[in-house]
N, C-alpha and C positions, 0 to 999 in steps of 0.2 A: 311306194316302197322306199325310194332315197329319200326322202322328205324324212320319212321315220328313222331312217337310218343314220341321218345328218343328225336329225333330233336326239335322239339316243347316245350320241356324241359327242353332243355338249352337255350333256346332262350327265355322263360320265366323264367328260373334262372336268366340268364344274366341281363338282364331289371329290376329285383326285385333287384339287386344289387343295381346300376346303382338308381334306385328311391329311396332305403335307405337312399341312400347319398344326395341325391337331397332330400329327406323327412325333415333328418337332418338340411340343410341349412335355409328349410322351417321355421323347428321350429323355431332355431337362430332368422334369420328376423323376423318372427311372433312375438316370443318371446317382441322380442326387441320395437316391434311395439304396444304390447299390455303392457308393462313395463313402455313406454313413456308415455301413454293413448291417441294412436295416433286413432280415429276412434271406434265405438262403434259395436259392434260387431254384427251380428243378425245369430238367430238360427233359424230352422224352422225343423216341426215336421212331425210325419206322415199325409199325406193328405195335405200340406201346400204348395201349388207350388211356386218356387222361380225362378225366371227370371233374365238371363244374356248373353245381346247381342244377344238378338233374341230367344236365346233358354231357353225352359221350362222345369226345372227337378222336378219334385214329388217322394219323398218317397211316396209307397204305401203300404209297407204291410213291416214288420220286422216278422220272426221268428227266432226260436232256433231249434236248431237240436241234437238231438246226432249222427248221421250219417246213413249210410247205412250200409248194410252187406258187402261193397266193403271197403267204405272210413268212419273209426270212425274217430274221436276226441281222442287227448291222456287224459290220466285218467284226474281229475279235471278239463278238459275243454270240449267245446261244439260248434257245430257252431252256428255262427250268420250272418244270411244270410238277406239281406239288397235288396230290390227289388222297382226297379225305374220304371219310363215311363218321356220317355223325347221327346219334340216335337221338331222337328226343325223348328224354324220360322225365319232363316233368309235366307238368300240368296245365302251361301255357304254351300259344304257338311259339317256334321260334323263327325269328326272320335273320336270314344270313346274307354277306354282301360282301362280295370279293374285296371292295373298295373301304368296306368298315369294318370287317371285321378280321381282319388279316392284312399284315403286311411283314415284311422280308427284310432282315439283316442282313447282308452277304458280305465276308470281308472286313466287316465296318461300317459299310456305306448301305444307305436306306434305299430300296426300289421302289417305286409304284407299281401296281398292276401293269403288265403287258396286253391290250387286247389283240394286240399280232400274235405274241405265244396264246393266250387262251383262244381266241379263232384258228391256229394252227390246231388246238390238242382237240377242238371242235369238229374238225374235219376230219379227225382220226377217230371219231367215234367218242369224243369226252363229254360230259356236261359241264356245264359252266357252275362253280358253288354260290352261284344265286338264288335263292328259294326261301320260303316258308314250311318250315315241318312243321305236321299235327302232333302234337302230343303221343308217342306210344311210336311215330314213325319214325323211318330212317332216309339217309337220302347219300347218295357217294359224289363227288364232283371234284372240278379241277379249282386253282387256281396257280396263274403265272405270270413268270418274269423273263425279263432282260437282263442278264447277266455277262462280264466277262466269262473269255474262256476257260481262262487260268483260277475260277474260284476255288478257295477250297473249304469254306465253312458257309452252312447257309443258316440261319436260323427263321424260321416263321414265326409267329405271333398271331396268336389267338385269340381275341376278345367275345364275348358272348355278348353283353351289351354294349357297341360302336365305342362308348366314349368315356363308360364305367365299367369298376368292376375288371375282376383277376382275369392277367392274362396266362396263356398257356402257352409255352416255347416249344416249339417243336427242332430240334437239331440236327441235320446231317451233315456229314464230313464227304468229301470227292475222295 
């Protein structure tokens, strides 16, 4: 069981590497695309479902944590756990990845996934938004971060495919 769980560790080190740098690139482009005034940008909030290529993601619920008796938060920060439900309405499976297909503006500065907050929101009854939906299903789960106290803008990011293809901003304000 620790062999897996060590495994499982560096296979999600590895990855979070690996999309820092692809995070990075993101920005750049972004950047550079929002610099131009290439495209107006749309945000959407909790309850707001937003649609791309067949599939529907809704933010539904945002909380803060300070953790569990297993997994806190270091001093000054807290988690911030982010819980979706997404339908598949198109015609192929879709595969979702806390680490690929989402990641967190807060402030300015870019997060990785927390696996202390998502094994905290874990032990509170949450699933993890890693999965495969069928076509025609639906599926609700967490993902989280590591955040200052004092945040006060979060934005998330939504990719459907990891490394192509429109992303969808989710926005909330503290």
């Amino acid at each position: 069981m620790m062999k897996r769980l060590v495994s499982l560790v560096m296979v999600a080190l590895l990855l979070s590497c690996s999309m820092a740098y692809a995070t990075d690139l993101g920005s750049i482009f972004g950047g550079l695309t929002s610099m131009f005034g290439f495209g107006e940008e749309t945000t959407y909030g909790v309850g707001e479902p937003a649609e791309t290529d067949g599939v529907t993601i809704t933010l539904v619920d945002v909380f803060e944590s300070k953790g569990s008796n297993y997994y806190t938060p270091a001093k000054g920060n807290e988690h911030l756990i982010f819980e979706f439900s997404v339908k598949n309405g198109s015609k192929e499976e879709l595969a979702l990845s806390t680490l690929l297909s989402f990641s967190l503006n807060c402030d300015g500065t870019l997060y990785s996934i927390s696996f202390e907050a998502l094994s905290s929101a874990m032990l509170s009854g949450k699933v993890q938004l890693d999965t495969v939906i069928k076509p025609g299903k639906n599926f609700k789960g967490v993902v989280g971060y590591e955040v200052p106290l004092n945040w006060k803008e979060a934005r998330v990011e939504f990719t459907k495919d990891a490394f192509f293809g429109e992303t969808i901003v989710f926005k909330v304000e503290k």
